[in-house]
N, C-alpha and C positions, 0 to 999 in steps of 0.2 A: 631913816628911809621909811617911808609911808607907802605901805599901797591900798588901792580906789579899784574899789573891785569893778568889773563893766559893768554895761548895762544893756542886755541883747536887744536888738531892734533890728524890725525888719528892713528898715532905711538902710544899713553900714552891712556890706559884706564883711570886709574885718574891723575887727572891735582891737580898739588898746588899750593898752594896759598903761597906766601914768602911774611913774615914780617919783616922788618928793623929796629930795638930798639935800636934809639939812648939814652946813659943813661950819664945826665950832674952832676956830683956833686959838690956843693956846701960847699964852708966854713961856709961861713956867709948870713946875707942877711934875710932872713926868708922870710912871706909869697913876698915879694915882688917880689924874683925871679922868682913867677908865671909870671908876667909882664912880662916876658923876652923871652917868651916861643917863641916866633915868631921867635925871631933874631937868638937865639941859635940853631934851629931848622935844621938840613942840608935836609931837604927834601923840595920837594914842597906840599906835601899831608902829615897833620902830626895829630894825634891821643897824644891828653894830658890827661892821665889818672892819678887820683892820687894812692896814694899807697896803699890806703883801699880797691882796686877795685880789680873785679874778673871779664875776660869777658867770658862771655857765651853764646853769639852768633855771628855768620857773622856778620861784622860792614860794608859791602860795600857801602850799604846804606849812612851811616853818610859818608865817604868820599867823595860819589860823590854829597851828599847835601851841604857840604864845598866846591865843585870843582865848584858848581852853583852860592852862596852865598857868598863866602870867611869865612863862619864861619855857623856851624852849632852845637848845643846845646840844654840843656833843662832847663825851667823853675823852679826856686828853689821852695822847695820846700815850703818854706812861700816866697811868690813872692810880699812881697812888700817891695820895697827898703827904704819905709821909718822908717822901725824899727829903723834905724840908725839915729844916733844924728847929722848927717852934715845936714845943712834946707838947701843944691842945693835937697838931696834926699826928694822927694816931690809929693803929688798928688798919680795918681796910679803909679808911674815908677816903674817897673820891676825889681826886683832880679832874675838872671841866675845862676847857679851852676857851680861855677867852677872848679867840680873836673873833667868832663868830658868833651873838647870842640875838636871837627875837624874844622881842618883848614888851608887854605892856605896862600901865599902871600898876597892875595886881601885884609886879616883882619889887615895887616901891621898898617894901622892908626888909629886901636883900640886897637892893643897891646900899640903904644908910646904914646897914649891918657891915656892909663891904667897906663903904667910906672911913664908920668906924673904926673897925679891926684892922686896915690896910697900915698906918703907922705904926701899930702893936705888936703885929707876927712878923717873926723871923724866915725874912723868906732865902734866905741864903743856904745851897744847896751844894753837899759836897759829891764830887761826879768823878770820874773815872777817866783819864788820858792819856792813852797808851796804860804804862804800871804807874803813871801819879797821879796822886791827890788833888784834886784842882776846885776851886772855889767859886762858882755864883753868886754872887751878895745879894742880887735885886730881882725881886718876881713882882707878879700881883694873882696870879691862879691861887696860890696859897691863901688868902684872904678872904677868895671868893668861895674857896672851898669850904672854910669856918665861918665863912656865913650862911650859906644853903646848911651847915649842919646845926648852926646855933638857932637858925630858923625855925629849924624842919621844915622848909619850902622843900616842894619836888618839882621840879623842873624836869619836860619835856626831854627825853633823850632822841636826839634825833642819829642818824646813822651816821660813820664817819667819811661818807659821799660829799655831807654838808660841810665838812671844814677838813679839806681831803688837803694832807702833809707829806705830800711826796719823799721826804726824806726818811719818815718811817714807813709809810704807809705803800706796801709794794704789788698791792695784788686789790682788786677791787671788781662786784659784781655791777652790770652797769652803768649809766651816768651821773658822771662829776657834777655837782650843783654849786660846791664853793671850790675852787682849788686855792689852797694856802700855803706861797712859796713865793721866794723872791726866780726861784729856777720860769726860765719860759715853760711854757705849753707844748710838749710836741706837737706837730703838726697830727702824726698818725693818730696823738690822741684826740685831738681836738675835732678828726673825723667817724672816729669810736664815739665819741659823745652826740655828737649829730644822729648816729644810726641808731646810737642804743636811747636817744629822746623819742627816738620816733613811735607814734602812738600802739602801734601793734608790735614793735621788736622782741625777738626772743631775747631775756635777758642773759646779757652770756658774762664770763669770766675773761679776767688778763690780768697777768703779771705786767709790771713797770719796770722800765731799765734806765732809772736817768742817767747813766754813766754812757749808755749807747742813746739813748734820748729816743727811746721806742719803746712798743708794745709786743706781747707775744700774748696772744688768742687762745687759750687751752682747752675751753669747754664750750657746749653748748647747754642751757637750764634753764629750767622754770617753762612758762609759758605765752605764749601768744599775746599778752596783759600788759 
């Protein structure tokens, strides 16, 4: 995805915004062809969202913090890389989410560092069910992790608004920009998001209930902005 920033003129009350959705399909391959997202990519400014995603707000932001950084993102939501069973993933190193990442050229040698290392790390992660032991064989976070660190690229952390996981994620300042779930949208939140876009809203606080599929409103913060 490409965006073409406007162009004001006095001729056009509203100005739009054109998006470009390049869509690659795949035979084979599985997660790995995240890896590849860079080279396949025909833009310079690209937006990789995955399929569970719904956007809901202006993302200009996230592009022009890729146009700064070569890659801009957010923190997974269990952010430690070492749940995985490869021992490079180690100490505090960071898990990033990869279902949402902006980016340019610049992050080139973190996609072919990802491509690289994605056959080589162990990404099988043993997890907790009920009192048993249970098994995930197949990631690609873990790859991406060990490449941002074999890189030393930094990459833009954006807030977790931008790739917002209702299943962990239960309380939230403001509006939603990516929501990332296969669950629907509440309706109440999807009216929370309209109020709290809007250009002067006070930015407020809510808890999440996707069990009752609503919001609860707690605070009022920040300012006028």
């Amino acid at each position: 995805m490409k965006k073409h920033s406007s162009v004001q003129s006095p001729q056009f009350e509203n100005i739009i915004l054109i998006f470009l959705i390049h869509i690659e399909r795949f035979e084979a391959g599985g997660k790995i062809n995240k890896t590849r997202i860079c080279e396949l990519s025909p833009f310079e400014q690209t937006a990789f969202l995955d399929n569970d995603t719904v956007v809901m707000g202006n993302l200009d932001y996230g592009f022009e913090k890729a146009g700064q950084f070569g890659l801009s993102c957010v923190i997974n939501e269990c952010p430690w890389a070492r749940r995985y069973s490869d021992p490079r993933l180690s100490g505090d190193m960071i898990e990033y989410n990869s279902g949402v990442l902006f980016f340019t050229r610049k992050a080139k040698l973190v996609f072919d560092a990802w491509e690289k290392l994605f056959p080589t790390t162990d990404a099988s992660i043993v997890h907790l069910k009920g009192n048993k032991n249970c098994l995930m064989p197949v990631a690609d976070q873990e790859s991406l992790a060990l490449a941002l660190e074999q890189t030393g690229f930094q990459p833009f952390i954006l807030p977790y608004n931008w790739n917002f996981r209702p299943s962990w994620h239960r309380s939230l300042f403001g509006p939603i920009k990516i929501w990332h779930s296969y669950y629907d949208i509440p309706e109440e939140l999807l009216d929370w998001n309209k109020e709290q876009s809007a250009k002067n809203a006070v930015i407020r606080f809510c808890l999440l209930d996707m069990n009752a599929k609503n919001i609860s409103q707690k605070d009022l913060v920040g300012s006028s902005r």
